[in-house]
LUMMAR-608920 format. One line per 8 residues: number of its first residue (from 1); for each residue z negated, y, x of N, C-alpha, C. Coordinates in steps of 0.1 Angstrom, whole numbers. Each point is the difference from the previous one (the first is absolute). Last residue first. Layout:
! residues N
NUM) Z,Y,X,Z,Y,X,Z,Y,X ~ ... $
This chain:
! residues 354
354) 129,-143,64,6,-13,-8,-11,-5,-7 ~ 2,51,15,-1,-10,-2,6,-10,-7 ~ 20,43,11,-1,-8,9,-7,-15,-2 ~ -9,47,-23,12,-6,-4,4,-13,8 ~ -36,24,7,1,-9,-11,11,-7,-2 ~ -6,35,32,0,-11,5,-1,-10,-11 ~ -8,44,-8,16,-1,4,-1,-16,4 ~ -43,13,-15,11,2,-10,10,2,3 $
346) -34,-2,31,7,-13,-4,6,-1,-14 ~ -8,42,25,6,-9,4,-1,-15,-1 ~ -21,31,-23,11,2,3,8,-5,5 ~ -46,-7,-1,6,0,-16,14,-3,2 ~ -26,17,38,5,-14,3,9,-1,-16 ~ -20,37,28,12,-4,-9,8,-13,-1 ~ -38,8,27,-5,11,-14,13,-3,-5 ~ 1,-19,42,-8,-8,-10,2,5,-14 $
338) 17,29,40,12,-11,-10,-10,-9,-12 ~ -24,22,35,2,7,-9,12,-7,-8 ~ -12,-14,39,-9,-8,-5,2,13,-15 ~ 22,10,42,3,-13,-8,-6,-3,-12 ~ -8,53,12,-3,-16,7,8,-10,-8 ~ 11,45,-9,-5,0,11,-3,-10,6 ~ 40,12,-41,-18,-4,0,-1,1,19 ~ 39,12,-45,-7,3,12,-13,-7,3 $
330) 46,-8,-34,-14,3,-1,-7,-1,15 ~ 51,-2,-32,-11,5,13,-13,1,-5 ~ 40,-25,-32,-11,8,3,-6,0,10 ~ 46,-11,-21,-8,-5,14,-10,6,0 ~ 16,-9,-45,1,19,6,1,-7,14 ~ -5,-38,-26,18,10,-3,-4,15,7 ~ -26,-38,29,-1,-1,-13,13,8,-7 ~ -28,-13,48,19,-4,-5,2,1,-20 $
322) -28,28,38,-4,-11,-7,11,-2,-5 ~ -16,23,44,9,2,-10,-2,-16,-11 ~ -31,33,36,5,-10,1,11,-2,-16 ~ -24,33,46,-3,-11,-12,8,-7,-3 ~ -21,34,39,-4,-12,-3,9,0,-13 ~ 9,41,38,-3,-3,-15,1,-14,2 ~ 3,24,38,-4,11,-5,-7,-10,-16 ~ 27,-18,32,-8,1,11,-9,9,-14 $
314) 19,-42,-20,3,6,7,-13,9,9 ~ 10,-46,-27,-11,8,11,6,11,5 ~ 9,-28,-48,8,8,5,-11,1,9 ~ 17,-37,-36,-10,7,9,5,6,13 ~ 13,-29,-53,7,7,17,-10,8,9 ~ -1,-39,-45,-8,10,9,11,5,11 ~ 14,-34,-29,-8,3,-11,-3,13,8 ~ 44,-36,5,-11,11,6,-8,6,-15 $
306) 38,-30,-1,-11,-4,-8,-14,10,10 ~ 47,-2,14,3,3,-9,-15,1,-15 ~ 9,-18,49,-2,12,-3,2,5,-11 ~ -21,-46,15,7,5,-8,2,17,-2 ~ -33,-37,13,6,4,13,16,4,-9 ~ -37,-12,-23,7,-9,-2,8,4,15 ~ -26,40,-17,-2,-10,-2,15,-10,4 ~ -17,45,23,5,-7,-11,-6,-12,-5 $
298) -10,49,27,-4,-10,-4,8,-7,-10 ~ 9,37,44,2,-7,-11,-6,-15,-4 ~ 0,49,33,-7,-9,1,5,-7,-18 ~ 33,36,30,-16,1,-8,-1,-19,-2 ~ 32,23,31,-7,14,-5,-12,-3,-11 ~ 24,-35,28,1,12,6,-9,11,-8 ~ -11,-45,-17,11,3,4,2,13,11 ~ -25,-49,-19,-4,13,7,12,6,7 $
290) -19,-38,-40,10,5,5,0,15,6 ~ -28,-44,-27,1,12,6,11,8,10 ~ -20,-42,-48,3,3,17,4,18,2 ~ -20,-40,-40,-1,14,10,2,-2,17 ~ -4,-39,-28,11,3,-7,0,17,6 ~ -36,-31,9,10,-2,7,13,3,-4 ~ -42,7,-24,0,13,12,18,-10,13 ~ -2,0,-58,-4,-11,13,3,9,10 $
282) -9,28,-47,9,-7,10,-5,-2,11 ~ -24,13,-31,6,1,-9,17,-5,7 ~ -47,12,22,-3,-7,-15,12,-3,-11 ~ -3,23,47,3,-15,-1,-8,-7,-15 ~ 15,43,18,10,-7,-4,-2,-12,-9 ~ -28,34,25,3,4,-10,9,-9,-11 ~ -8,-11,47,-16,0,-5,7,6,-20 ~ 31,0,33,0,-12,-6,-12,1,-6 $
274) 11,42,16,8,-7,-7,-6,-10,-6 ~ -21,14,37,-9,5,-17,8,-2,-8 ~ 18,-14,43,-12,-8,-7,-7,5,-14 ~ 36,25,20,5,-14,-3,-8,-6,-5 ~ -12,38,22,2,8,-9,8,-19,-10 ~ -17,-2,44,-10,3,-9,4,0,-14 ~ 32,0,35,-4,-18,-5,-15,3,-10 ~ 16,44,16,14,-9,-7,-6,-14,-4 $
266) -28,24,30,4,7,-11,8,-9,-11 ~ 2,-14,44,-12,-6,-6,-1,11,-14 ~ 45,3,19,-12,0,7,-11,-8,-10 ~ 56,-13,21,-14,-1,-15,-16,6,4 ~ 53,14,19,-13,-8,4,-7,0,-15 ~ 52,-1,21,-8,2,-8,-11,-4,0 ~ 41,-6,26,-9,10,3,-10,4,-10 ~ 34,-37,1,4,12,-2,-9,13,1 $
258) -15,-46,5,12,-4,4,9,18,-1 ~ -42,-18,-22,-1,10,13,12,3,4 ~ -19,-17,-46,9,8,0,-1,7,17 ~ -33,-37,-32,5,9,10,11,-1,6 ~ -23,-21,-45,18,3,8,-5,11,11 ~ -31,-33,-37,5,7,13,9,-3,11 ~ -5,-28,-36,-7,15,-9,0,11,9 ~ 4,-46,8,11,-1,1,1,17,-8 $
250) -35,-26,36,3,8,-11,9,6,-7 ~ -7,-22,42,1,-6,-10,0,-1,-13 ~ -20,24,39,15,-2,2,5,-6,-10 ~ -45,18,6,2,-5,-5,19,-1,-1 ~ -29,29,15,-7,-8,16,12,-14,-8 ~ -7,46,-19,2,3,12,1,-10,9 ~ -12,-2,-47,19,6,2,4,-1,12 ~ -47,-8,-11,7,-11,0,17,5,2 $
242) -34,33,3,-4,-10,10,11,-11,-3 ~ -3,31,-37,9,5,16,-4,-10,12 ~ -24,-9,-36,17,-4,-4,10,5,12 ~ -50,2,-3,2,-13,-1,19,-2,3 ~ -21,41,-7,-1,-2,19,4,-15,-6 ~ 0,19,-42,9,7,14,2,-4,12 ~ -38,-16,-32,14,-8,-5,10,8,13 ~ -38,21,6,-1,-16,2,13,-5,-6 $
234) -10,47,-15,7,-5,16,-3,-15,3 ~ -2,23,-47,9,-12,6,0,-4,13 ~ -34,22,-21,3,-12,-10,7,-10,9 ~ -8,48,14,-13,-12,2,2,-13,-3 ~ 28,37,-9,0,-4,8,-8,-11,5 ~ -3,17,-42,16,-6,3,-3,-4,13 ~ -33,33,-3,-5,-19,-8,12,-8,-1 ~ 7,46,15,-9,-6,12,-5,-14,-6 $
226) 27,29,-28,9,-3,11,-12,-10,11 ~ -21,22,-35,8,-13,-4,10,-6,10 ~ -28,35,8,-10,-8,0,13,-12,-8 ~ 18,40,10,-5,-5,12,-6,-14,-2 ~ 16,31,-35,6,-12,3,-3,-6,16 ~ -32,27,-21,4,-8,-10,8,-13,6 ~ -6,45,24,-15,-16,1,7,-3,-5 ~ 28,32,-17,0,-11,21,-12,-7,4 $
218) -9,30,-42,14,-13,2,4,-10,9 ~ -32,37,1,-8,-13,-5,16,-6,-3 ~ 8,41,18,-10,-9,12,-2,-17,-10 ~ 24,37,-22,7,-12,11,-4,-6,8 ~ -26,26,-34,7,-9,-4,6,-8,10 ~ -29,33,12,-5,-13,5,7,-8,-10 ~ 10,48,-4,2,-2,10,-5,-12,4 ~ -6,16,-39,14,-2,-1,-2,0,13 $
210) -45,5,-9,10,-14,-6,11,0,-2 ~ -18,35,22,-5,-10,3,6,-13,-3 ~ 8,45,-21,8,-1,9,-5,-13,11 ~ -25,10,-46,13,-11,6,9,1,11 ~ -51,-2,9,16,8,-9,7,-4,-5 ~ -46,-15,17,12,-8,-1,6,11,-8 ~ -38,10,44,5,-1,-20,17,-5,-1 ~ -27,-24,41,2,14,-3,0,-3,-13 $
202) -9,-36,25,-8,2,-7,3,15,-4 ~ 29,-48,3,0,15,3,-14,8,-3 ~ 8,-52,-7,8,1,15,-3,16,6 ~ -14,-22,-49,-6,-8,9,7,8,16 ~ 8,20,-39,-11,0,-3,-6,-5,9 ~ 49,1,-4,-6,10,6,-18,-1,0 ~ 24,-27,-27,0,-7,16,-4,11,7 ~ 4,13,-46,-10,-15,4,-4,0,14 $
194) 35,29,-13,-14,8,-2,-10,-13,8 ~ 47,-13,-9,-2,7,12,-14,3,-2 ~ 13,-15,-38,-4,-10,8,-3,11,14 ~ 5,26,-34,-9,-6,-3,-4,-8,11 ~ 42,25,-2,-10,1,10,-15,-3,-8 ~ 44,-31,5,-1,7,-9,-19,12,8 ~ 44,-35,23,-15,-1,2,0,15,-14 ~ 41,-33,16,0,16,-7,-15,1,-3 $
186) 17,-44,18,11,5,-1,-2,22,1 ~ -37,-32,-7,9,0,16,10,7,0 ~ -24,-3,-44,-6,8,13,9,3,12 ~ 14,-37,-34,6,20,-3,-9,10,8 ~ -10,-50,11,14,5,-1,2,14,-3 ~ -43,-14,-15,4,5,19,17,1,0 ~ -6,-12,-42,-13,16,0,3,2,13 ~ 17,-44,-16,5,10,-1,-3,16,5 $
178) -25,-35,12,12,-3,6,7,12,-4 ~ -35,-8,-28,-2,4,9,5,-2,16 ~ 14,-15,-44,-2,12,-4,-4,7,14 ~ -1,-43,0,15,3,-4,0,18,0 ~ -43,-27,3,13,0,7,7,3,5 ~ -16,-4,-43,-9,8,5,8,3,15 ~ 21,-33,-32,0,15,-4,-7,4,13 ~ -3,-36,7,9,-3,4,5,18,-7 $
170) -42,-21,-5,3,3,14,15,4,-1 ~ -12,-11,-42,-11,14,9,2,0,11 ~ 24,-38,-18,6,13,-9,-9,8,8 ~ -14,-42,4,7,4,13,9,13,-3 ~ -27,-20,-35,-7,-5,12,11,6,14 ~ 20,-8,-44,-11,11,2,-8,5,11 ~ 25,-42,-2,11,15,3,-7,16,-5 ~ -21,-47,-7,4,-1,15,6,16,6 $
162) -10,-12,-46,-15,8,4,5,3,18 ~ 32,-15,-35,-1,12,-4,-15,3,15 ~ 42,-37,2,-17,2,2,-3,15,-4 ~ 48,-29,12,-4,8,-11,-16,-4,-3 ~ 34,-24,19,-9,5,11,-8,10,-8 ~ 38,-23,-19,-7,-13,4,-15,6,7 ~ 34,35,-10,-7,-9,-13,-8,-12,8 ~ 11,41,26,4,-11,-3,-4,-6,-8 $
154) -26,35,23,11,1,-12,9,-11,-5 ~ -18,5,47,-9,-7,-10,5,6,-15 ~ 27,12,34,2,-16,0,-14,0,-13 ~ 6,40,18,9,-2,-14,3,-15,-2 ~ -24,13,39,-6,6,-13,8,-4,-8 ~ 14,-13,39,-12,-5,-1,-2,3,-16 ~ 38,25,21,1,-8,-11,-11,-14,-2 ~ -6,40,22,1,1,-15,3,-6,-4 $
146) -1,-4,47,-13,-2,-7,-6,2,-17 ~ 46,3,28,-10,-13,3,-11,-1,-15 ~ 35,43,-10,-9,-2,17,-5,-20,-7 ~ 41,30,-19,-7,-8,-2,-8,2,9 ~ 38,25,-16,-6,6,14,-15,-7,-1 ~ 28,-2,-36,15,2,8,-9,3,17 ~ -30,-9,-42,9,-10,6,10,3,9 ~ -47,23,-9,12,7,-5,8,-15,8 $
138) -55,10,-21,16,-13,6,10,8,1 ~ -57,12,-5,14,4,-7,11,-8,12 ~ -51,1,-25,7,-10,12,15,10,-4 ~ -38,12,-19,-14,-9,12,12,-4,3 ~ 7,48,-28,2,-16,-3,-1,-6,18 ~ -21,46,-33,8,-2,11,1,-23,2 ~ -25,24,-33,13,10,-3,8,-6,13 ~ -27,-35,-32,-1,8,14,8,9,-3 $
130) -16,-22,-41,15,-4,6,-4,12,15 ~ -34,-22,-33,7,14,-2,7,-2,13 ~ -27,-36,-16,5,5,-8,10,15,0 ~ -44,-3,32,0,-8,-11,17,0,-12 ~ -11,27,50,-5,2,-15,5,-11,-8 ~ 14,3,44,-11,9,-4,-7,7,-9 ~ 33,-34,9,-6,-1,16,-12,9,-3 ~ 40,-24,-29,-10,12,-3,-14,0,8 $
122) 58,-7,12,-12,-10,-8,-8,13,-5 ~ 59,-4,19,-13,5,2,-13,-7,-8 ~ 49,5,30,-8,-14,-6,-13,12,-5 ~ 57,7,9,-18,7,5,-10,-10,-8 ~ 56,-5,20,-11,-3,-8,-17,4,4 ~ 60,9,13,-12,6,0,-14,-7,-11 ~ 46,-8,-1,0,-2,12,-14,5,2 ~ 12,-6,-40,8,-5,2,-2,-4,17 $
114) -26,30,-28,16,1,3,12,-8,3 ~ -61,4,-22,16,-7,11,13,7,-6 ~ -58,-7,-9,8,11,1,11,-4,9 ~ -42,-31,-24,8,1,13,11,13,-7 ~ -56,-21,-8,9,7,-7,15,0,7 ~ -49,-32,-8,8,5,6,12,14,-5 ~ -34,-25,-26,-8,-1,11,13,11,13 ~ -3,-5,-57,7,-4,10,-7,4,9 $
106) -7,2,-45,-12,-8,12,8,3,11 ~ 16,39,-32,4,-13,3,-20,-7,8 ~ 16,49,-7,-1,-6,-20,2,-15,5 ~ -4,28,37,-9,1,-7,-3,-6,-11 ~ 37,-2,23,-7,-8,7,-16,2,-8 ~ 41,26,-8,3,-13,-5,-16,-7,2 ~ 2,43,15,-3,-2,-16,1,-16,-5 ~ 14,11,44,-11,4,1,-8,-6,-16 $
98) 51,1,10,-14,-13,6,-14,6,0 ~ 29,36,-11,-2,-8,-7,-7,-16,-1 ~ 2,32,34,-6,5,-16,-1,-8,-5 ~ 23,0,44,-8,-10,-2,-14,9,-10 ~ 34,22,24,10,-11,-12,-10,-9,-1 ~ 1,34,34,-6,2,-13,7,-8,-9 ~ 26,-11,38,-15,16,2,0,3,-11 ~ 37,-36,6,-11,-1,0,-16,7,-1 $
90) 51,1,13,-10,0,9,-15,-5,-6 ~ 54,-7,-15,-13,0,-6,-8,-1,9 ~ 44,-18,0,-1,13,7,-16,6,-1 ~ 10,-46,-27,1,1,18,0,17,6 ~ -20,-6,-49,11,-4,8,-2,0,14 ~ -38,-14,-28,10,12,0,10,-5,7 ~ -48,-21,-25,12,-1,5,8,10,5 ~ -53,-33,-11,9,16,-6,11,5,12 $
82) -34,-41,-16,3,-2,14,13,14,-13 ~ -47,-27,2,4,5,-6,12,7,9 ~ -36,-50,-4,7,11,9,13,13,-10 ~ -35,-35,-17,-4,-1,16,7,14,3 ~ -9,-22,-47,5,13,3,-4,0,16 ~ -8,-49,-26,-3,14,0,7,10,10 ~ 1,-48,-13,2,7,-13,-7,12,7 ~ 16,-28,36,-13,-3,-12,-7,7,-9 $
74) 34,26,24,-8,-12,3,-11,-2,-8 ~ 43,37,0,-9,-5,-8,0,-14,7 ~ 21,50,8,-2,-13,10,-11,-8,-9 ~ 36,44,-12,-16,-6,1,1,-13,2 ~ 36,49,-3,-4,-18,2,-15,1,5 ~ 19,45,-17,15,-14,6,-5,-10,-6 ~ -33,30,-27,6,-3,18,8,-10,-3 ~ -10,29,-45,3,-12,6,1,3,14 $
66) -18,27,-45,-2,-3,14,4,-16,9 ~ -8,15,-54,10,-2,7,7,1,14 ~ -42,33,-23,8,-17,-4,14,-1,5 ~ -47,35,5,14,-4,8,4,-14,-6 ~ -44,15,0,11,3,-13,11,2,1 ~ -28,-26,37,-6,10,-12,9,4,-10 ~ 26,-28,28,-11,8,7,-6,10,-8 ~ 34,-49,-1,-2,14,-7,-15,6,6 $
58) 39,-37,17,-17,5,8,-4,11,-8 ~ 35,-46,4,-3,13,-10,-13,4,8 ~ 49,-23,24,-16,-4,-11,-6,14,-5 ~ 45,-10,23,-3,6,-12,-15,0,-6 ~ 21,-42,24,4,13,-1,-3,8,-9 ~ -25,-42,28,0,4,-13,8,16,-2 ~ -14,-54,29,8,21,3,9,9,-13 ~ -22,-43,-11,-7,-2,18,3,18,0 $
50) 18,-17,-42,-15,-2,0,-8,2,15 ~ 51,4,-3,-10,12,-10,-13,-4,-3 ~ 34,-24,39,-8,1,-10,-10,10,-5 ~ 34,2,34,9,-2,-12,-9,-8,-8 ~ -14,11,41,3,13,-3,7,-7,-13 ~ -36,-24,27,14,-2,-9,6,11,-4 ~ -30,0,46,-5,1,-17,14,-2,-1 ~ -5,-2,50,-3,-10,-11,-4,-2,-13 $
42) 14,34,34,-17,-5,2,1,-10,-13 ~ 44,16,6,-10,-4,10,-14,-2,5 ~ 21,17,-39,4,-14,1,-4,-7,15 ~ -6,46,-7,-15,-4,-5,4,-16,-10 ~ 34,27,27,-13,5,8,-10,-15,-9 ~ 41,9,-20,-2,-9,9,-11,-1,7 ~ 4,30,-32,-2,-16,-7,-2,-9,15 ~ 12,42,8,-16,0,-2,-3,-11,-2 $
34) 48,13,15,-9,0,9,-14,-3,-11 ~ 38,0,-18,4,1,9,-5,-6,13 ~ -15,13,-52,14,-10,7,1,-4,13 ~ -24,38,-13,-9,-7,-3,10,-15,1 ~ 23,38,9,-9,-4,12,-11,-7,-7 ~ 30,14,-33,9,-12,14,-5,1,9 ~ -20,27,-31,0,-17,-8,9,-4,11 ~ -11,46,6,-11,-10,0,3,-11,-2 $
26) 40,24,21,-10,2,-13,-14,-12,2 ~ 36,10,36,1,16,-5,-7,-2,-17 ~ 15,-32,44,-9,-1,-7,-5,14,-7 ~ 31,-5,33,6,-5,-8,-7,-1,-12 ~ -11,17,47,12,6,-5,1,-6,-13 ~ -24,-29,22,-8,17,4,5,10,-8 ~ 7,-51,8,4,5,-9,-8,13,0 ~ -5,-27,37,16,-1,-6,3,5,-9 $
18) -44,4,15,12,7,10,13,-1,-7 ~ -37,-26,-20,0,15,-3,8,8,12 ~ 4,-48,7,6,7,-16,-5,14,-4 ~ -19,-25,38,14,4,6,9,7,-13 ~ -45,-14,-5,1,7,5,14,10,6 ~ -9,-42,-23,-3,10,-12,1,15,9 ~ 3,-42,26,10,0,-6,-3,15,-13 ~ -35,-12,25,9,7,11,15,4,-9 $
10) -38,-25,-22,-4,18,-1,12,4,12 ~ 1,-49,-5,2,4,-13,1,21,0 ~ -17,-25,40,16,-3,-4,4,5,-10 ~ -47,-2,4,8,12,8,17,-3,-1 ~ -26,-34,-22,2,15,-7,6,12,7 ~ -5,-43,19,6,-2,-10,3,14,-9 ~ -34,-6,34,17,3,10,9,-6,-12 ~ -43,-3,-16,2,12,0,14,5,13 $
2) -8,-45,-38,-6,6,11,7,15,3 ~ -3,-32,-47,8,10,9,-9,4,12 $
């Protein structure tokens, strides 16, 4: 099995935890539904009890009769331990019992799932003793590229306890610290504020100080990301607006003069960080653009009915409508701010690929 073999396989498992969101209301018809399949797709026999073992036994000190869901047995040994919930099942604090299992097992790995949600965890920091926090977590209905790299080496054929250890610390460590700034940026705590005060303020740090350089250190924050987005794409930008402008033949551009309509450079900006956004998941010759009297429209297939983006320049307010079930508004100041929601918008455009 190659791995545009398996993403096909994880896209199809994907579109199934949407379809059955509502329907899946016990453990055992989301282990049905969606898990077998999940881990039919990495190529274990789910319908042999000597490979994927239901029920296996994990008694934990004087704890008898401790069974996890399922255990992944290679070459006669306990590789993977893999504990279950229902699809509604967030999962927070539900990893005790893997905990215990993992202790009473060789098992090298441990996996916590809903079905849609898999927390991968090892023993990154102590010998045999199950991490508290897990080195990979998957949520399939909102896949990224690069997870599914990771869940590719899981594949039985690809299955390397030392390969996936070896990349478990970076990928925990990370992870964690992605997470930490994320919740900074968003909401700075006055520990962090204190820090950066250390290096920028030399007065006393009050707190009437440090509730007053929260909003300061945010707007750096998004300053400094809005200014690296930018960095990334203007080359691709000036490449693309250069070509819309000179490139008649482009069957992707519809200027609209004939009725007084002008396309400003705004507008063909706000188009290119479209397709920049797009184009991993639809052919940039399948985005087209449509500039109307009151707002700036990105479709695909030149299809009104398949708009993903409506963009708004007015004189007072920038934003832009997402073609999703709320139309969700969202405001921004530069073109190059649409990047940040990109998730989003190629979660409407999904639908579209062939």
């Amino acid at each position: 099995m190659d791995k545009t073999e398996f993403t096909t396989k994880l896209k199809k498992i994907s579109e199934q935890v949407d379809q059955f969101a509502d329907k899946l209301n016990t453990e055992e018809a989301t282990k049905n539904a969606l898990i077998m399949p999940f881990f039919a797709a990495l190529n274990y026999n789910v319908f042999d009890p000597t490979e994927f073992v239901p029920e296996f036994t994990a008694d934990f000190g004087s704890k008898k009769g401790e069974r996890v869901d399922y255990a992944i047995v290679l070459n006669d040994e306990v590789q993977i331990l893999i504990e279950t919930k229902e699809l509604s099942d967030d999962l927070s604090k539900r990893d005790s019992q893997l905990f215990r299992y993992f202790t009473a097992t060789k098992a090298k790995f441990g996996i916590l799932t809903n079905g849609d949600t898999y927390k991968f965890y090892t023993d990154l920091e102590s010998p045999n003793v199950m991490d508290k926090t897990p080195f990979l977590t998957v949520k399939l209905s909102t896949i990224k590229d690069s997870q599914i790299a990771e869940l590719f080496k899981f594949a039985k054929e690809n299955f390397n306890v030392e390969n996936i250890t070896n990349s478990a610390s970076d990928l925990k460590y990370v992870g964690l610290v992605k997470s930490y700034f994320n919740k900074e940026i968003q909401s700075p705590d006055d520990e962090f504020v204190r820090l950066i005060l250390t290096y920028i303020y030399d007065g006393m740090k009050t707190q009437a100080v440090i509730d007053s350089f929260k909003p300061v250190i945010q707007k750096g924050f998004s300053q400094i990301i809005s200014e690296t987005v930018n960095s990334k794409l203007s080359s691709a930008l000036d490449r693309t607006i250069d070509e819309s402008s000179t490139d008649d033949d482009n069957p992707s551009i519809k200027k609209e003069t004939d009725d007084g309509i002008i396309t400003t450079p705004e507008e063909l900006e706000s188009y290119t960080v479209a397709k920049v956004v797009l184009k991993d998941i639809i052919d940039p010759k399948r985005v087209y653009y449509r500039d109307n009297r009151t707002y700036f429209n990105v479709l695909i297939d030149d299809s009104n009915r398949k708009w993903i983006i409506r963009i708004y320049f007015n004189k007072t307010r920038h934003f832009f409508i997402l073609h999703d079930d709320d139309n969700t508004e969202i405001d921004f100041d530069d073109p190059t701010d649409i990047y940040n929601y990109a998730d989003q918008i190629k979660s409407i455009a999904d639908q579209y690929k062939v």
